[in-house]
C-alpha positions in Angstrom: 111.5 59.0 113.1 109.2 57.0 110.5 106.0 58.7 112.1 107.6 62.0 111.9 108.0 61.8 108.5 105.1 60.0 107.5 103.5 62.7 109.5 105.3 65.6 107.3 104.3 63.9 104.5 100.6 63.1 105.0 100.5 67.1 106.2 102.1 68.4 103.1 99.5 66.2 101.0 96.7 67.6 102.6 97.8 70.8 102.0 98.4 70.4 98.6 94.8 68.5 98.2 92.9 71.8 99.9 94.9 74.2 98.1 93.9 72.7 94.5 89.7 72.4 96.0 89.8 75.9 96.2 92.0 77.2 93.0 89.1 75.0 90.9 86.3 76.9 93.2 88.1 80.2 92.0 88.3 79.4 88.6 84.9 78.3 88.2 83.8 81.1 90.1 85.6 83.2 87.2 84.6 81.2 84.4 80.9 81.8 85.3 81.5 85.7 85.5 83.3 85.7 82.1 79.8 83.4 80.8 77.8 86.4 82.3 79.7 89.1 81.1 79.3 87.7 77.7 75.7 87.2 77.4 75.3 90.8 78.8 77.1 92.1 76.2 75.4 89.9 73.5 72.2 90.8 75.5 72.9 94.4 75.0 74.3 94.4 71.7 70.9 92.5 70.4 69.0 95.8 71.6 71.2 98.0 70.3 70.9 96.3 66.5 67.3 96.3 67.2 66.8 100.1 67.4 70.3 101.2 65.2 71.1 99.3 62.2 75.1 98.2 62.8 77.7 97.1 60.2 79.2 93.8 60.8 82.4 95.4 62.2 80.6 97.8 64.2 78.6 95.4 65.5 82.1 93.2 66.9 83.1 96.5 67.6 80.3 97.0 70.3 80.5 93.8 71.6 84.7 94.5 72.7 83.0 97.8 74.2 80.2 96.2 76.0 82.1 93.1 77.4 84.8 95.6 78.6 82.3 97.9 80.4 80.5 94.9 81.9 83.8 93.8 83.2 84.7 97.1 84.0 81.9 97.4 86.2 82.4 94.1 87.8 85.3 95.4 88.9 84.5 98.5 90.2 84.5 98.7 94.0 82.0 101.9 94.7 79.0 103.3 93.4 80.4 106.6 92.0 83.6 104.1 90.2 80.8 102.3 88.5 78.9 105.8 87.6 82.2 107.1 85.8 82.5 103.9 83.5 79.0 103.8 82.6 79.6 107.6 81.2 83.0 106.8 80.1 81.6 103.9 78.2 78.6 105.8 76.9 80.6 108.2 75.6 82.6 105.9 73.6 79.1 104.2 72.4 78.4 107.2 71.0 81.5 108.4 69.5 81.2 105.1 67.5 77.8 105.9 66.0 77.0 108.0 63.7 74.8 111.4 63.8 71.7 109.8 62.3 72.3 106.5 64.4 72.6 108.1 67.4 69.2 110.1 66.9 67.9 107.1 66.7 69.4 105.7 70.0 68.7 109.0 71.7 64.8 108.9 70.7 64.5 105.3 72.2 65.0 107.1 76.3 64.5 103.8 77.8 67.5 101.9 75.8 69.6 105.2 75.5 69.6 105.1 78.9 70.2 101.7 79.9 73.2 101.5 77.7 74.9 105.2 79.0 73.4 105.7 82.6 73.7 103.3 85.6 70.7 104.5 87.5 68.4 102.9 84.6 70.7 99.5 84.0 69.8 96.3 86.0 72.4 95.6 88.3 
C-alpha cells in the first residue's frame, strides 16, 4: 500500500513539475512577442515622425494604433485576414492625420505604403 501511494504521489509531482516547464516556455514565448510588437510599433512610429511632424498626443496616439495592428496581424491566421487589417488600419492612420500631413505621407510611396499595404511591409 505504501508503494502505491508513494507511487501516486511521485506521479502527481511530476506532473505538476512538467506542467509549470511549459506554462514558463509559453509565457516567455509571449513575452518576447509583446517585446517585438513594441519595437515594431516604435520602429514605425519613428518613420512616421520622420516624414509627418506629430503632436505629442498624436504621436501616443499612433503608437496604440500600431501596437494594435502589429498584434492584430500576429494574430491573423490567413493571408487575406492579414490584408483586411493592414487596410483597416491604414485607414484609421489616415483618418488621424490631417489633409496637409497626409500629403506628406502619401508623397513618401515607399513609407505610405509600408505603413497601409501588406504586400510592401516586412513580414
Amino acid at each position: 500500500m505504501k508503494k502505491i501511494v508513494s507511487i501516486v504521489v511521485l506521479m502527481v509531482a511530476f506532473s505538476f513539475s512538467a506542467n509549470a516547464q511549459s506554462n514558463l516556455k509559453m509565457e516567455s514565448d509571449s513575452n518576447s512577442k509583446d517585446q517585438n510588437v513594441k519595437e515594431m510599433a516604435y520602429a514605425e512610429l519613428r518613420e512616421l515622425s520622420s516624414v509627418v511632424e506629430l503632436t505629442p498626443e498624436l504621436k501616443n496616439d499612433f503608437l496604440t494604433l500600431f501596437i494594435m495592428r502589429n498584434e492584430a496581424i500576429n494574430n491573423a491566421k490567413s493571408h487575406e485576414e492579414k490584408a483586411a487589417v493592414y487596410e483597416r488600419f491604414g485607414q484609421k492612420l489616415l483618418s488621424g492625420l490631417s489633409e496637409q500631413q497626409a500629403m506628406k505621407l502619401k508623397e513618401n510611396k515607399e513609407l505610405y505604403n509600408k505603413l497601409t499595404n501588406i504586400k510592401y511591409a516586412k513580414q
